[in-house]
N, C-alpha and C positions, 0 to 999 in steps of 0.2 A: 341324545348321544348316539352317537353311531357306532357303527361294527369298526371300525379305523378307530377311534378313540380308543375303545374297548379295550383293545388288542394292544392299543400302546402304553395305556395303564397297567395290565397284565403284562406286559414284557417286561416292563419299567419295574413292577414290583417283583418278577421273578429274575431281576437283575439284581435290584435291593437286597433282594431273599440270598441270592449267590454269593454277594459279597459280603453280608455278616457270615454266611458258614465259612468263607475264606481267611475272613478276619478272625475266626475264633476258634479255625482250626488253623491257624499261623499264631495264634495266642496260646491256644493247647501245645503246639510244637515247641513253642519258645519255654515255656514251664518243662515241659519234658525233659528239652536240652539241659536246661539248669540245674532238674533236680540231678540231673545224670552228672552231669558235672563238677554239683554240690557232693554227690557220692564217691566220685572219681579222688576228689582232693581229698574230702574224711580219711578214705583209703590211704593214699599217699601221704596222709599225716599220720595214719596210725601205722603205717611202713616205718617211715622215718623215725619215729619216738620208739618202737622198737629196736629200730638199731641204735639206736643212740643208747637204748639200756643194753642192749649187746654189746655194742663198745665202752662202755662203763662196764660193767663187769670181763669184756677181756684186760683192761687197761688196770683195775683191780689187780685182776691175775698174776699178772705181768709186774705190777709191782710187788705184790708178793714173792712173788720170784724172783728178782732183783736182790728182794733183802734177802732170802735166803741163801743166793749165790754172796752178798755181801760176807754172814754172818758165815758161812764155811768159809772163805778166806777167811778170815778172820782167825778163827777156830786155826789150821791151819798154821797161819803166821804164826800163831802162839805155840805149838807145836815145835814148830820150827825153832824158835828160838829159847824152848825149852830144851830141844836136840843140842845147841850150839852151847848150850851152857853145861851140859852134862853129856860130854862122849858116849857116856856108858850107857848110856837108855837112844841114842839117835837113832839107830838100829828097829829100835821098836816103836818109835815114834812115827819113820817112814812107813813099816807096816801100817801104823793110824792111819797115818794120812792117805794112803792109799787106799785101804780100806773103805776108809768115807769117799774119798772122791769114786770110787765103784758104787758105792751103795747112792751117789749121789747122781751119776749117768745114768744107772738102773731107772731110778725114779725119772728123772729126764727125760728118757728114753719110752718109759710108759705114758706119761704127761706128750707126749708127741704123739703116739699111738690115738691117746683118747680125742686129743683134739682133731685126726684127722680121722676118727671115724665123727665124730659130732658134725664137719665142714662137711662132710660125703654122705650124709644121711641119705638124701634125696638118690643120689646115685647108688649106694647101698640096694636100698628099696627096688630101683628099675633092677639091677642086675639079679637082685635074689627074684626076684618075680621072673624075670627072662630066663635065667641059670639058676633054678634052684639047688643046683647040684655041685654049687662053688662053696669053698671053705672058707672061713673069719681070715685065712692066711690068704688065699687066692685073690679073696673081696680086697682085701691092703694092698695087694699087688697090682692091682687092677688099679685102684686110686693109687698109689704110685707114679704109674704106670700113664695114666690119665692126664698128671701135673707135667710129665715131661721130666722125671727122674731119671738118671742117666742109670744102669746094671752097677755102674759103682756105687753110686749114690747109694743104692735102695740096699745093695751088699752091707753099707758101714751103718746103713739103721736098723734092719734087719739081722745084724750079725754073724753073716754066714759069708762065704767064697761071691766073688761075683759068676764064677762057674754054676754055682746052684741059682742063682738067679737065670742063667740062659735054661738052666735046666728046667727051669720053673713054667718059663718063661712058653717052653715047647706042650709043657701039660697043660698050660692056660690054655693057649690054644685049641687042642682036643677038645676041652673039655665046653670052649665057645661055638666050637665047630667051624674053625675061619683055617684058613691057609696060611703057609708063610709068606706067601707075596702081598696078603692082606698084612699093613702096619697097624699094629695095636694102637698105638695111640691116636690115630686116626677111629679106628673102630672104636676104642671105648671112647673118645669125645663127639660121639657121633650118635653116643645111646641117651 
């Protein structure tokens, strides 16, 4: 054998040698890709089955709710037509009913409350870390404020003047440390 043979043996095998490590680092690539991929889906199935029990129990909810707004009509109707059959007690019966449909907004009105601090958790969190020094009032206001609620809007949920809402609206501000040519709702869907 000669140095020429030699040489083209050794090439020939550090060719060989080149292409199993190519082959089986495109083999290791290919297992990599998959398991990343096999993880990616898990992921995005254990997203989805979680909302899915998120929207099973809002949908719960919401029927609950449903019947309950049922069952005060109801209540209600029967009032009413307890009213119409007895003059003398109508009087006090519209007080009832009155009464319950307040005590029935009230709870409404709080069931609104809790669901949009539970949907603004996440934003809760950034803003109290950023503004520690914002209140459970200011934090609503902000998420309000966030959705694109109009100073009326947030007046008739909140239950005050939509004047105290611009009012409000000027301490948020200070207390963000932005200007008025800066738009909040720009700003806070920007946090």
């Amino acid at each position: 054998m000669d140095l020429f043979s030699i040489l083209s043996i050794i090439i020939t095998l550090l060719i060989a040698i080149y292409m199993l490590f190519l082959i089986k680092k495109n083999r290791h690539k290919s297992l990599s890709y998959f398991k990343q991929e096999k993880e990616v889906l898990a992921l995005e199935r254990k997203r989805l089955a979680d909302l899915i029990k998120e929207k099973t129990i809002e949908l719960a909810v919401k029927a609950k709710e449903d019947d309950n707004k049922l069952r005060l009509l109801n209540i209600i109707r029967e009032k009413i037509e307890d009213g119409e059959k007895n003059p003398n007690i109508l009087h006090y019966r519209l007080r009832e009913i009155k009464r319950m449909l307040d005590e029935y907004l009230e709870i409404d009105n709080k069931t609104f409350e809790i669901q949009m601090d539970e949907i603004h958790q996440d934003f809760f969190k950034k803003m109290k870390n950023s503004y520690p020094n914002l209140s459970i009032y200011e934090l609503r206001l902000c998420a309000y404020l966030k959705i694109g609620l109009t100073s009326k809007e947030m007046s008739e949920i909140l239950r005050i003047l939509p004047s105290s809402i611009n009012v409000s609206r000027s301490r948020l501000r200070k207390k963000l440390n932005i200007s008025h040519e800066v738009d909040l709702y720009t700003f806070l869907n920007d946090i």
